[in-house]
DOSE-498458 format. One record per residue (C-alpha): residue number from 1; residue in three letters; x, y, z negated. Coordinates in steps of 0.001 Angstrom, whole numbers, padded with zeros to 6 digits. Each point is the difference from the previous one (the first is absolute). Example, Ala and Ser with C-alpha at 12.3 -4.5 7.8 and 13.67 -1.06 7.14 Angstrom:
# residues 2
  nr rest      xx      yy      zz
   1  Ala  012300 -004500 -007800
   2  Ser  001370  003440  000660
//
This chain:
# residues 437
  nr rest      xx      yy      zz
   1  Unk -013617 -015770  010251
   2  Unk  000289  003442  000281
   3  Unk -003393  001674  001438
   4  Unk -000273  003072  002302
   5  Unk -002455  001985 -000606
   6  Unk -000539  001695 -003980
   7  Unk -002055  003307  000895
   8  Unk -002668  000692  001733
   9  Unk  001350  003170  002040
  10  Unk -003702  000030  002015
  11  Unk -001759  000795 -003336
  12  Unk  000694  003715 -000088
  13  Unk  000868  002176 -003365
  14  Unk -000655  003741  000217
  15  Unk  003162  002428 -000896
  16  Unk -001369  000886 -002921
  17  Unk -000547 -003163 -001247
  18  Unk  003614 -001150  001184
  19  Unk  002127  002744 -001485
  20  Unk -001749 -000487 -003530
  21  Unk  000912 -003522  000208
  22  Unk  003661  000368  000794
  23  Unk  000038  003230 -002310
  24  Unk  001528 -002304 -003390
  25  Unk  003295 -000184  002193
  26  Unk  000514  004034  000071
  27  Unk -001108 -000173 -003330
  28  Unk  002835 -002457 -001003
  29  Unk  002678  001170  002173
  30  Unk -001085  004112 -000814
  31  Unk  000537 -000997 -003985
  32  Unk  003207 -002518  000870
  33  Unk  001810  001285  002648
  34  Unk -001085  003529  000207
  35  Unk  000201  001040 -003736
  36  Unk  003015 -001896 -000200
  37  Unk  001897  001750  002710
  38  Unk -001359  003641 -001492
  39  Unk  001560 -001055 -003459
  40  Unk  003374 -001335  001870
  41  Unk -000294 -002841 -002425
  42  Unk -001744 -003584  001042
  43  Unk  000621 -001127 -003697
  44  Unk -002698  002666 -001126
  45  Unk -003300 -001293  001386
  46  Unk -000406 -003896 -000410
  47  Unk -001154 -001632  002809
  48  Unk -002517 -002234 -002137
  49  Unk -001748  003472 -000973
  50  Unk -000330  001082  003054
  51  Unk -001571 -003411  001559
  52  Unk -002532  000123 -003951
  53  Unk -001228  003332  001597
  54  Unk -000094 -000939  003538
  55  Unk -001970 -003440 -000696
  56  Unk -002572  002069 -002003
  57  Unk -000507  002174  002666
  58  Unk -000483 -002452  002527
  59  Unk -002511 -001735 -002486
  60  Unk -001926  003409 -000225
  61  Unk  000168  000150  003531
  62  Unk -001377 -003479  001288
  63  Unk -003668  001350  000298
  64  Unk -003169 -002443  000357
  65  Unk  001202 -002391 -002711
  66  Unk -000340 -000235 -004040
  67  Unk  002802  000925 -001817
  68  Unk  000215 -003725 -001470
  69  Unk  000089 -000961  003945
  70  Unk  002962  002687  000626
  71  Unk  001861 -001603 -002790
  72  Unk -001037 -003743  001558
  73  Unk  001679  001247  003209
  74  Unk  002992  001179 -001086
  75  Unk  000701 -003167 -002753
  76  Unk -000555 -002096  002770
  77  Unk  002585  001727  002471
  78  Unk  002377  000136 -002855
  79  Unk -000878 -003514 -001186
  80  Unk  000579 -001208  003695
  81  Unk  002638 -003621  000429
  82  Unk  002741  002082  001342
  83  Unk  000180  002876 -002418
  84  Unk -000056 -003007 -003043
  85  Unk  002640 -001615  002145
  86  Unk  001884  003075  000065
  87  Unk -000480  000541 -003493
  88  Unk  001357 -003741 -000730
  89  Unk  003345  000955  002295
  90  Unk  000371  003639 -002483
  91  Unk -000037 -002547 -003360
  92  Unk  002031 -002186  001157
  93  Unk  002872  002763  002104
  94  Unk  000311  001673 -003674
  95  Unk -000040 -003337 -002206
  96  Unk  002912 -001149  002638
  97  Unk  002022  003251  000430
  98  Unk -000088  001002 -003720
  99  Unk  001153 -003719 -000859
 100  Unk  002868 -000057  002643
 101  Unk  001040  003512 -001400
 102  Unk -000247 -001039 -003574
 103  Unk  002776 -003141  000796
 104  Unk  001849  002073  002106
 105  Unk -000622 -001693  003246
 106  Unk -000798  003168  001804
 107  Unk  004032  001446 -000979
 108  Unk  001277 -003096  001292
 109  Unk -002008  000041  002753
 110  Unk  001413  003789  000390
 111  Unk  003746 -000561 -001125
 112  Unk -000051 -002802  002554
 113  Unk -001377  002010  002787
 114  Unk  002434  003102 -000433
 115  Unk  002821 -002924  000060
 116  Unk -000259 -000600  003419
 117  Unk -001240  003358  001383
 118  Unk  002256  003398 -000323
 119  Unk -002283  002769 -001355
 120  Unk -000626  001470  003841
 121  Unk -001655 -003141  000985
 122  Unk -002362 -000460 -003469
 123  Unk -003030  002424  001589
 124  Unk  000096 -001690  003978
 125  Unk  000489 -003251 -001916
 126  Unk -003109 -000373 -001799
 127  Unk -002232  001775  002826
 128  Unk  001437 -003234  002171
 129  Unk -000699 -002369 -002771
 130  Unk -003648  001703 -000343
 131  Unk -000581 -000554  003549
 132  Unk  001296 -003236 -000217
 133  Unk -001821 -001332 -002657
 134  Unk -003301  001361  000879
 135  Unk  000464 -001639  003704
 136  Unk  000540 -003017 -001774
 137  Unk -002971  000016 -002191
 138  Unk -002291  001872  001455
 139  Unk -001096  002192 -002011
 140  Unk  001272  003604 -001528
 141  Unk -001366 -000612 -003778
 142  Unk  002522 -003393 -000198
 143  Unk  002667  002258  001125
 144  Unk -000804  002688 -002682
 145  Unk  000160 -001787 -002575
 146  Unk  003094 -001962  000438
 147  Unk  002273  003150  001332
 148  Unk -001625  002927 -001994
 149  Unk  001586 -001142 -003720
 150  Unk  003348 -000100  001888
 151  Unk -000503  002870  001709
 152  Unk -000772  002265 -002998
 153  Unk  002560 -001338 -001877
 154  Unk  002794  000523  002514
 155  Unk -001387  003482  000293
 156  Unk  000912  000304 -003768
 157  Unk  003234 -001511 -000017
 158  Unk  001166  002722  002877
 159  Unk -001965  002437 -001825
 160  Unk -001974  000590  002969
 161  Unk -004000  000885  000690
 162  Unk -001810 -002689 -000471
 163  Unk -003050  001295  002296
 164  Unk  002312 -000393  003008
 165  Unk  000909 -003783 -000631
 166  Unk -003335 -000665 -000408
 167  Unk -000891  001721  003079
 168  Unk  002765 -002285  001718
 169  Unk -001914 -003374 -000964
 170  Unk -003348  001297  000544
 171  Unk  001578  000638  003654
 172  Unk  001447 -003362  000639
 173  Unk -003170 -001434 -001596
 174  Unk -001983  001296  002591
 175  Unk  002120 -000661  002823
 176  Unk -000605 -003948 -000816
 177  Unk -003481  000157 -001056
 178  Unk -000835  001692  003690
 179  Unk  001667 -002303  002254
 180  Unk  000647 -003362 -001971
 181  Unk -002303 -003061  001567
 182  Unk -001266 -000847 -003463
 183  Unk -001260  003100 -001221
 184  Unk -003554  000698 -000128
 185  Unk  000002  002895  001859
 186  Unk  001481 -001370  002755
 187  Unk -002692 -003234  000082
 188  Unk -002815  003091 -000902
 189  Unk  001488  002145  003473
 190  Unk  000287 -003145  002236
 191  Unk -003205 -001495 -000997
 192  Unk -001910  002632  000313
 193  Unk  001353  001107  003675
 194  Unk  000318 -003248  001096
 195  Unk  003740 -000556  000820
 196  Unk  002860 -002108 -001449
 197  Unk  001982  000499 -002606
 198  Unk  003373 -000455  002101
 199  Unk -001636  002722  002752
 200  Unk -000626  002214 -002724
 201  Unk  003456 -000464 -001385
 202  Unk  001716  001015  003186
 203  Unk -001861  002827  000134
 204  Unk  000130  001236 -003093
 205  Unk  003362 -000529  000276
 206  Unk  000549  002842  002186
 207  Unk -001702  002691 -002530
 208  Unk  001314 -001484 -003736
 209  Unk  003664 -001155  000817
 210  Unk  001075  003503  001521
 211  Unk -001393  001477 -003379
 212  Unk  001507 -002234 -001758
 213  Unk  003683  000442  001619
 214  Unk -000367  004492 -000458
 215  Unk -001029 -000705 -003505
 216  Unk  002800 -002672 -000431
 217  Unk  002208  002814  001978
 218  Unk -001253  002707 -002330
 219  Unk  001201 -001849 -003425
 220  Unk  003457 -000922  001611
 221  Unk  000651  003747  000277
 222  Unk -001704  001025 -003233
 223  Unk  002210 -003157 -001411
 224  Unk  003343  001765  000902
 225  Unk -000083  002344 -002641
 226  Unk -000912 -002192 -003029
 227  Unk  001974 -000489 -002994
 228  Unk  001949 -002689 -001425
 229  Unk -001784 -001720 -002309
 230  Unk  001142 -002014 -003321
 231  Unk -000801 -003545 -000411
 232  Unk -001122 -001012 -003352
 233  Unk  001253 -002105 -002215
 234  Unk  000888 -003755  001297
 235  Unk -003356 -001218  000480
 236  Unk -000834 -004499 -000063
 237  Unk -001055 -000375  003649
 238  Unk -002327 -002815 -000969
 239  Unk -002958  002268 -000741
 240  Unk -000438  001368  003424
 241  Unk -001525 -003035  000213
 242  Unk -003475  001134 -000553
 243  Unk  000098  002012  003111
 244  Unk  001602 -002583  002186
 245  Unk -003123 -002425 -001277
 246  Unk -002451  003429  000774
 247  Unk  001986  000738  003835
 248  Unk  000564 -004089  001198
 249  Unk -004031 -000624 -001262
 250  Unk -001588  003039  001950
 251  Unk  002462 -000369  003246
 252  Unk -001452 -003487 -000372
 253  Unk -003742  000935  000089
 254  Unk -000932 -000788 -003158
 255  Unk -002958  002038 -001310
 256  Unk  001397  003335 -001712
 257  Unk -002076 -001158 -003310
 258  Unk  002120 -002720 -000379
 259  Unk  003351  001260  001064
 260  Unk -000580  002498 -003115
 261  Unk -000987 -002614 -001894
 262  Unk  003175 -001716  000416
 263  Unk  002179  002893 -000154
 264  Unk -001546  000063 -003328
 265  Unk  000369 -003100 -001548
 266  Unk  004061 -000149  001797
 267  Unk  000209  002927 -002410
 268  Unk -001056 -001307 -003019
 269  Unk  001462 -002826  000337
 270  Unk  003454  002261  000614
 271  Unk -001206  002045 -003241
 272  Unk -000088 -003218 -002295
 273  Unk  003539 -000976  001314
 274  Unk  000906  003310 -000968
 275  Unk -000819  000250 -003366
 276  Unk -003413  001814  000236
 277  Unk -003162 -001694 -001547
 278  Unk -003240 -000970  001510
 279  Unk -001444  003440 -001988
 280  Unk  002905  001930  001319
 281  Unk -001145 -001488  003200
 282  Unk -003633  000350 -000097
 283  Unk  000626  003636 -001354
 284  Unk  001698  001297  002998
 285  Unk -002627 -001721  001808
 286  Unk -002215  001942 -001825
 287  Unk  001258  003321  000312
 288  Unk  000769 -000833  004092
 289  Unk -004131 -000902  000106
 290  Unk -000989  003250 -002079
 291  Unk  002036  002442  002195
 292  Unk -002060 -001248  002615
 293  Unk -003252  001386 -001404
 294  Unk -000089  003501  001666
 295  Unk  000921 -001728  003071
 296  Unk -003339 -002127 -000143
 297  Unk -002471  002763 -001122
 298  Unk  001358  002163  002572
 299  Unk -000819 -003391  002837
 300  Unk -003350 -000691 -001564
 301  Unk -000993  003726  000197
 302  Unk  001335  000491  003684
 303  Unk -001934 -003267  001371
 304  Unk -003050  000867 -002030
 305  Unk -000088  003843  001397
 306  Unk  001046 -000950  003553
 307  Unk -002907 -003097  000072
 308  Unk -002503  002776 -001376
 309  Unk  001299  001789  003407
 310  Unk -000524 -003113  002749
 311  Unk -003821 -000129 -001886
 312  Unk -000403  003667  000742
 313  Unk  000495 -000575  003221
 314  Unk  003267  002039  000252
 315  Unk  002856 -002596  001999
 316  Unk -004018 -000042  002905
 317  Unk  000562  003761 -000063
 318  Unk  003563  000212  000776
 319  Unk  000044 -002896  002875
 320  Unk -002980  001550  001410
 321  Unk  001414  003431  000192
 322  Unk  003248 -001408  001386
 323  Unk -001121 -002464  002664
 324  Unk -002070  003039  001686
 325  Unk  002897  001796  000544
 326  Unk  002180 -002670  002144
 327  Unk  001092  001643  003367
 328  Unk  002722 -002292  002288
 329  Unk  002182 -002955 -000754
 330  Unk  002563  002424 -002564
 331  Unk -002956  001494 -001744
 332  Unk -002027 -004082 -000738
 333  Unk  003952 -000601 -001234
 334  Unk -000018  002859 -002260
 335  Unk -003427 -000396 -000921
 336  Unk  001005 -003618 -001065
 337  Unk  002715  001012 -001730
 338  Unk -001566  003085 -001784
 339  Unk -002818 -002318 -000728
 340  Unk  001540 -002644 -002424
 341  Unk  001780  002593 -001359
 342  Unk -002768  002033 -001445
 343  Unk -001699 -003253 -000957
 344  Unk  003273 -000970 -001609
 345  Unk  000141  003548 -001755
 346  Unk -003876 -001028 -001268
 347  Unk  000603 -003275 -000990
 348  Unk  003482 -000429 -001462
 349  Unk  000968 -003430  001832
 350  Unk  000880 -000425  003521
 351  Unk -001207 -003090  000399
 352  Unk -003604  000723 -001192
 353  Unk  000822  003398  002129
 354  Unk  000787 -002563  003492
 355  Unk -002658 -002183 -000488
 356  Unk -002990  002928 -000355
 357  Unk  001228  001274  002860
 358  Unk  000785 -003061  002007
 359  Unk -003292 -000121  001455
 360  Unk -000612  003216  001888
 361  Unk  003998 -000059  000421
 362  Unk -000204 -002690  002131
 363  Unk -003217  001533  002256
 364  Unk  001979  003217  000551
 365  Unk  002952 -002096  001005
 366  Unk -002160 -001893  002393
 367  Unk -001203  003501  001382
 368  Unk  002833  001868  000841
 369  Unk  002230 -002877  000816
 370  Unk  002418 -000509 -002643
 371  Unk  001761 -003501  000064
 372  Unk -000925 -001484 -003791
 373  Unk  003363 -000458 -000877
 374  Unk  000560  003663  000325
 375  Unk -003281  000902 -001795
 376  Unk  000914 -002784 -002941
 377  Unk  003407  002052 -000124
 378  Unk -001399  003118 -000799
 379  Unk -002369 -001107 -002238
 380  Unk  002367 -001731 -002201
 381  Unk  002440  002720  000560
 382  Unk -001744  002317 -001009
 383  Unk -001568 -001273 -003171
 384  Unk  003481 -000651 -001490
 385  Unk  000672  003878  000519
 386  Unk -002773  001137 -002062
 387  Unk  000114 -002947 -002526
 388  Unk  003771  001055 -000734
 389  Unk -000806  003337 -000056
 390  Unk -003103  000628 -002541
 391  Unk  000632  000052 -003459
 392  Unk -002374 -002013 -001242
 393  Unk  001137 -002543  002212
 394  Unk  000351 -003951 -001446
 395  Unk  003474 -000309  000711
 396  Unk  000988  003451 -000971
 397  Unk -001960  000085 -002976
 398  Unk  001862 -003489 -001027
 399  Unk  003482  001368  001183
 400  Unk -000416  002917 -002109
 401  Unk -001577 -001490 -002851
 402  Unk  002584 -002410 -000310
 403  Unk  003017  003030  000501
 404  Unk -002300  002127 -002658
 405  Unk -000068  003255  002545
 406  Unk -003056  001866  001306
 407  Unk -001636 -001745  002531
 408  Unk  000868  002924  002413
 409  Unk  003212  000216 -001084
 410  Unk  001206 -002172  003198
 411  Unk -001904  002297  002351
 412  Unk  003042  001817  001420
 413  Unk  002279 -002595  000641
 414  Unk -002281 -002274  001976
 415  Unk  002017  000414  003224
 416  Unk -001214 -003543  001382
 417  Unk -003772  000827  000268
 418  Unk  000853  003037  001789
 419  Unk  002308 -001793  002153
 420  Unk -002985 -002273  000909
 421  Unk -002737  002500  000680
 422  Unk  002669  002079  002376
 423  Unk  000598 -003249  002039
 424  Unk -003665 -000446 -000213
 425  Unk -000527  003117  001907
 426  Unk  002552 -000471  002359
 427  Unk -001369 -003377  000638
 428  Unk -003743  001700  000880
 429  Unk  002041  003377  002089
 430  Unk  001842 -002476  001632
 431  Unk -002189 -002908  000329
 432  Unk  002726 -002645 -000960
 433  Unk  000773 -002812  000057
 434  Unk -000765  000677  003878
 435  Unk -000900 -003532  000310
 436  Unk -002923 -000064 -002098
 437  Unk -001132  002797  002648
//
């Protein structure tokens, strides 16, 4: 049960107050993004120095408390069930796609693919079988981890960037993880407005799909021009099945824990056929789980600093300045929409991002007279923008982690997230679905 109301709006924070709060963010994104872009490098400035200095600050910054009950905030933010549970999905992605590399499943997997697709199709191809995949289990992480591997290494094999096929999956990932009936966005949107999931579907349907079809458009054209690429060597079919066990689990439901799980153990048990040993085995494991570690510092440091942020009263701040400004049925939509976003942009998780919202969402949809399918919509909508968008961003963080890139690298070639917030807008100009009007 999902509840509606996390902040007290009523309880008023003065500016002041509000923009030291929220100031860790520009400090983060001024030492990420901005000296990043000034050296024309995103390899220069780690992203897990940038969130070190950017969680001190915030801990200098949270006034009123001891410094051992700064430190207590942030641990617990960062300690919180769902970053751990993240942190359990990182081991087990890099244990899995290090093991499957190791035995070679991931070139079969990629021989077998390039078999039955001509090299014009390869890029459209696995932005369908992102969306696909992610509609059928609900949820963009799954996706990332079973299409990045391939992804990266097709991008090798046509000696092509690797950013940009990463960018493709973290597209189609999206796609499924906004409108698919078992993701937990969608039960955080409809719960929280008060509609059902079908009604939300259909509406939604109208804003993602279009996206969806210009971005599928977009790589068809960019597709044209691609190379031939050379197969490798005759590869033993058989040890693609680790992926089939990872795709026919998730499309099944099965909790993404365990679908890794078994990918794993498929593997190794594919390995020992193969000739490797149990230590050859639980050495690739080993290096899979270790190249994870920057990956987890860099989650632990973003919860902590962002938690140190909700404290300060910074996510009050922002609704309260927001919700004051609402004028006619467009501007509550925007306001909706901007809303989750920034919240999403503060929090790093759009589901955490729809539910803190989903409160005062649902009072300004009541005001102006927005149908709560359309209001559910947007919210969820517009959460999967930013989440596919920032950096430090679960699934890109993962995606990138797992293609070893910067986790900017992606940035320019996210056409679906665009795609989405332009039929967002055009949905508020426009006020469509008219129906839902």
């Amino acid at each position: 049960m999902i509840e509606r109301p996390t902040i007290d709006t009523d309880r008023r924070i003065a500016a002041s107050r509000g923009w030291l709060a929220l100031s860790p963010v520009a400090v983060f994104l001024l030492l990420y993004v901005a000296v990043s872009i000034l050296l024309g490098d995103f390899y220069k400035m780690p992203i897990s120095v940038a969130l070190v200095v950017a969680s001190m600050w915030a801990v200098a910054i949270y006034r009123g408390h001891s410094l051992a009950e700064r430190i207590e905030t942030f641990s617990r933010a960062a300690g919180h069930f769902n970053i751990l549970y993240m942190i359990w999905v990182f081991v087990l992605a890099g244990a899995f796609a290090t093991v499957a590399k190791e035995i070679g499943a991931i070139d079969a997997t990629v021989n077998l693919t390039l078999r039955f697709f001509p090299p014009e199709f390869v890029i459209p191809t696995l932005f369908f079988a992102a969306c696909f995949i992610s509609l059928s289990v609900g949820t963009s992480v799954g996706t990332v981890v079973a299409l990045t591997p391939l992804a990266v290494e097709i991008a090798h094999i046509a000696g092509a960037n690797t950013a940009f096929y990463v960018a493709v999956v973290l597209g189609g990932a999206f796609f499924g993880d906004n409108l698919s009936f078992i993701s937990d966005t969608t039960i955080a949107a409809t719960r929280s407005q008060g509609c059902g999931m079908a009604d939300k579907f259909r509406a939604n349907l109208w804003i993602a799909l279009p996206a969806a079809v210009i971005t599928l458009a977009a790589y068809i054209v960019m597709g044209q021009d691609s190379p031939a690429i050379a197969l490798a060597k005759e590869s033993n079919y058989l040890l693609i099945l680790p992926y089939v066990v990872v795709l026919a689990t998730a499309i099944a439901g099965v909790n993404v824990t365990i679908v890794l799980s078994l990918g794993i153990l498929t593997a190794l048990v594919l390995g020992c056929f193969d000739g490797f040993s149990l230590i050859d085995m639980a050495s690739f494991a080993g290096d899979g789980i270790a190249g994870m570690g920057d990956l987890i510092i860099i989650t632990l440091l973003a919860a902590g600093m962002l938690g140190i942020i909700k404290a300060a009263g910074g996510i009050q701040y922002m609704l309260q300045g927001l919700t004051s400004r609402i004028s006619g049925r467009r501007g509550a939509q925007a306001i909706l929409a901007i809303l989750v976003g920034i919240v999403n942009l503060c929090t790093a998780n759009n589901t955490v991002a729809i539910i803190t919202v989903g409160g005062i969402s649902r009072d300004i949809a009541e005001r102006y007279h927005i149908d709560p399918r359309k209001s559910a919509s947007l919210l969820d909508s517009a959460s999967c923008v930013v989440q596919c968008l920032i950096p430090y961003g679960a699934q890109t963080l993962l995606a990138t982690s797992l293609a070893g890139i910067s986790p900017a690298a992606p940035f320019p070639y996210l056409y679906y997230p665009w795609a989405l917030a332009g039929m967002i807008a055009l949905s508020i100009i426009f006020l469509f679905p008219k129906r839902l009007n």
